[in-house]
C-alpha positions in Angstrom: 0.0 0.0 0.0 2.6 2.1 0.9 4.6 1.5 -2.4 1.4 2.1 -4.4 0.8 6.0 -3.0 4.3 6.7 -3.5 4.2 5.8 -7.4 0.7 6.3 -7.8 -1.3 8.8 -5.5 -1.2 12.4 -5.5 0.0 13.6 -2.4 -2.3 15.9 0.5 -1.8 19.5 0.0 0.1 21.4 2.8 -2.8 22.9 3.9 -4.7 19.5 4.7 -1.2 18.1 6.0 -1.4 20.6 9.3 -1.9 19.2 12.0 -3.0 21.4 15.0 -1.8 19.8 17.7 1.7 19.2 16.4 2.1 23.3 15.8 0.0 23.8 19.5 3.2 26.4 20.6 2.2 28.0 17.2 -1.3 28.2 17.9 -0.6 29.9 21.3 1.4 32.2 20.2 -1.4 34.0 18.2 -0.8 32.8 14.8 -4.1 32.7 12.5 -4.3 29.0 11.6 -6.5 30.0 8.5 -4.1 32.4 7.7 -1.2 29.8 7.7 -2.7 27.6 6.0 -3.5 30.0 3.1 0.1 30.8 3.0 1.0 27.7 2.7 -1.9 26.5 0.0 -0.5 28.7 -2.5 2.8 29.0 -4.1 4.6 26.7 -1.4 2.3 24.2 -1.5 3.0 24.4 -5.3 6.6 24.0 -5.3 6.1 21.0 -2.9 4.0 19.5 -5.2 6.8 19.8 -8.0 9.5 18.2 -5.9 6.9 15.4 -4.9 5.8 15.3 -8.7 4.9 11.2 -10.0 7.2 11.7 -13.3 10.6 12.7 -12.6 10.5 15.0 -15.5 7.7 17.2 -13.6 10.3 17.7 -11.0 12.8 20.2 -10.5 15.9 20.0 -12.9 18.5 20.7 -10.5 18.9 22.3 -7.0 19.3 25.9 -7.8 15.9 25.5 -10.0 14.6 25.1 -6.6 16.2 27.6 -4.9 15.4 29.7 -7.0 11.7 28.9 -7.1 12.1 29.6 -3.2 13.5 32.7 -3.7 11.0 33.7 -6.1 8.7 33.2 -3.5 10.1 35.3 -0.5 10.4 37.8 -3.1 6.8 37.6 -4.1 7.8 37.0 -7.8 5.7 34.3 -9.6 7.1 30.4 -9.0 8.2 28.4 -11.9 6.1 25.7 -10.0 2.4 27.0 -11.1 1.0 27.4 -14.5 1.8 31.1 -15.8 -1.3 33.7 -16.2 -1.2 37.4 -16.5 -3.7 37.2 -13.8 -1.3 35.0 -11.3 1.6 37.6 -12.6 -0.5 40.7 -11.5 -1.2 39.2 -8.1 2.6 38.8 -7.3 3.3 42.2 -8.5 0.5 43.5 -6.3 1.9 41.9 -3.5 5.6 43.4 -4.2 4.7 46.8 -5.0 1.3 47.0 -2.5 2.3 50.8 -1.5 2.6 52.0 -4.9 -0.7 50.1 -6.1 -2.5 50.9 -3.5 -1.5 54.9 -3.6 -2.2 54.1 -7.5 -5.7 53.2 -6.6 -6.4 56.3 -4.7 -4.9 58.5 -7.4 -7.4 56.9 -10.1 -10.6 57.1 -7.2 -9.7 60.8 -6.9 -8.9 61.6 -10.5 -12.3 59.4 -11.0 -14.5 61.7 -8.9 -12.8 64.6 -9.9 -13.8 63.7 -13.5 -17.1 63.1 -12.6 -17.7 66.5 -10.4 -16.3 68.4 -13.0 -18.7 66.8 -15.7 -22.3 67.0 -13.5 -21.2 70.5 -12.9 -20.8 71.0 -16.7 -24.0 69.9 -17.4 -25.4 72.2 -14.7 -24.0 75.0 -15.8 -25.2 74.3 -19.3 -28.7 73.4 -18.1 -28.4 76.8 -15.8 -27.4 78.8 -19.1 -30.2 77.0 -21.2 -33.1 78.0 -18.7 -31.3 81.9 -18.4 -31.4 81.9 -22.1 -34.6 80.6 -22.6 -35.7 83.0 -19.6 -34.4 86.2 -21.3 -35.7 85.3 -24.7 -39.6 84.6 -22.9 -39.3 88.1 -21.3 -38.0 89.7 -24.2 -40.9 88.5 -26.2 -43.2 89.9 -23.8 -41.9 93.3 -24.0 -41.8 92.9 -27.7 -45.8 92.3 -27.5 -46.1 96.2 -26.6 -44.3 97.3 -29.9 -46.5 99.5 -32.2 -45.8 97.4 -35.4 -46.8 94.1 -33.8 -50.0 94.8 -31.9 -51.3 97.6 -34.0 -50.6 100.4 -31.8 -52.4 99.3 -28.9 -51.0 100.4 -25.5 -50.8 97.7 -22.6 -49.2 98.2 -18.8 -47.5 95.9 -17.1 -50.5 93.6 -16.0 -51.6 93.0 -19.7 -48.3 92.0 -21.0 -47.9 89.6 -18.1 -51.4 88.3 -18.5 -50.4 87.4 -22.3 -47.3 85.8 -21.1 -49.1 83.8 -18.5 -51.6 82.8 -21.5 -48.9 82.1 -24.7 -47.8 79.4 -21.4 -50.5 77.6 -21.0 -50.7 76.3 -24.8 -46.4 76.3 -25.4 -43.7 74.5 -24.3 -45.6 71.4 -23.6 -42.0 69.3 -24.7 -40.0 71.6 -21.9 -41.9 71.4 -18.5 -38.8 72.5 -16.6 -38.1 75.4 -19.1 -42.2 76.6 -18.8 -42.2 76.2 -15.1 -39.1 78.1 -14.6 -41.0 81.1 -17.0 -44.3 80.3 -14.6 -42.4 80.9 -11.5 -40.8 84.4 -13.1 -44.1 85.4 -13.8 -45.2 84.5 -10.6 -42.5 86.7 -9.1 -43.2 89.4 -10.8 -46.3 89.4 -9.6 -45.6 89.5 -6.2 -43.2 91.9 -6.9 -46.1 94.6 -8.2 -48.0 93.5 -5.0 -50.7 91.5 -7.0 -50.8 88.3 -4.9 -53.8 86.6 -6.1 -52.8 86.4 -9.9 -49.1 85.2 -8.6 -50.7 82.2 -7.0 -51.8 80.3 -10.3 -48.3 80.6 -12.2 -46.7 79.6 -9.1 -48.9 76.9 -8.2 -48.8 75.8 -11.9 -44.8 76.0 -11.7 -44.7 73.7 -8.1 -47.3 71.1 -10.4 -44.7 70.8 -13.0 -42.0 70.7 -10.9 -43.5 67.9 -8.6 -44.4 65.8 -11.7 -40.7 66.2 -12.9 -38.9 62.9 -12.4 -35.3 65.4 -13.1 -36.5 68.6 -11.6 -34.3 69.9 -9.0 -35.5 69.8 -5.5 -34.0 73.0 -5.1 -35.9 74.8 -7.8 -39.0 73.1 -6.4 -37.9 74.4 -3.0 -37.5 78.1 -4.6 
């Protein structure tokens, strides 16, 4: 039986050869036995397995082949003993360089949220110079309602030019709810500015509808 697992079974890994009661000094000395055992059911285990190996020419060639295997692995440099991949190579690498990675990692996290402050506060300020522009351009038009050539001469104060704004709302801008309740809440304002309260309440109350229907409005326009 004995002469049958030498040529013909595969040997126990390290990590199933420990025995805890053999290594009790070990134990008691605050060692993690999962810990050990990991250590040992990686690369060493995989060098043991190459000197232990059923073929002799699965084995080590020479002595300094393992040697150098062993110093390959206090080195944390891949072992000749386990099959090369670029994912075992970047594991030993990690482990040799761990300051430099891991100060790598927090340069890319910072440059990575960096990047993405800096683009959301693009887009706001875009969105911000879209609804000023659109803003303007409403109030603009309002004003242009009490020119001579485009309403026939007929004279209108403040409350009549407002009271057409409020109304070219309510049938435009259906495909821009933001953009019309951000106009809504100016006329609003304005308004209250002149003191008339009861015809700021619709445009206002109008603008909050929109704004709580939004799924993207900006709880701090809907706030305002």
């Amino acid at each position: 039986a004995w002469a049958k697992a030498v040529a013909e079974d595969d040997p126990i890994t390290l990590a199933r050869a420990i025995d805890p009661a053999s290594m009790r000094s070990v134990w008691e000395a605050g060692t993690d036995a999962e810990r050990v055992r990991r250590q040992l059911g990686r690369d060493l285990d995989a060098i043991v397995r190459k000197c232990l190996a059923k073929a002799p020419g699965d084995r080590y060639g020479s002595m300094d082949a393992l040697c150098a295997d062993f110093d390959a692995y206090l080195a944390n440099r891949p072992v000749s003993a386990r099959r090369a991949s670029y994912r075992y190579a970047i594991s030993r690498f990690i482990h040799r360089h761990q300051l430099v990675v891991a100060s790598a990692i927090v340069i890319m996290v910072v440059l990575g949220a960096t990047t993405v402050f800096a683009l959301r506060q693009a887009r706001f300020a875009a969105r911000e110079a879209e609804r000023a522009n659109a803003v303007a351009g409403f109030l603009v038009s309002l004003f242009q309602v009490s020119d001579p050539g485009i309403n026939r001469g007929e004279k209108l104060n403040a409350n009549q030019i407002l009271e057409r704004g409020a109304s070219q709302l309510a049938t435009s801008m259906a495909d821009q709810p933001l953009q019309r309740a951000r106009l809504l809440a100016v006329i609003g304002e304005v308004y209250s500015a002149i003191g008339d309260f009861p015809r700021a309440r619709t445009p206002l109350q109008n603008a909050i509808d929109i704004e709580r229907a939004a799924a993207d409005a900006d709880p701090l326009d809907r706030a305002h």
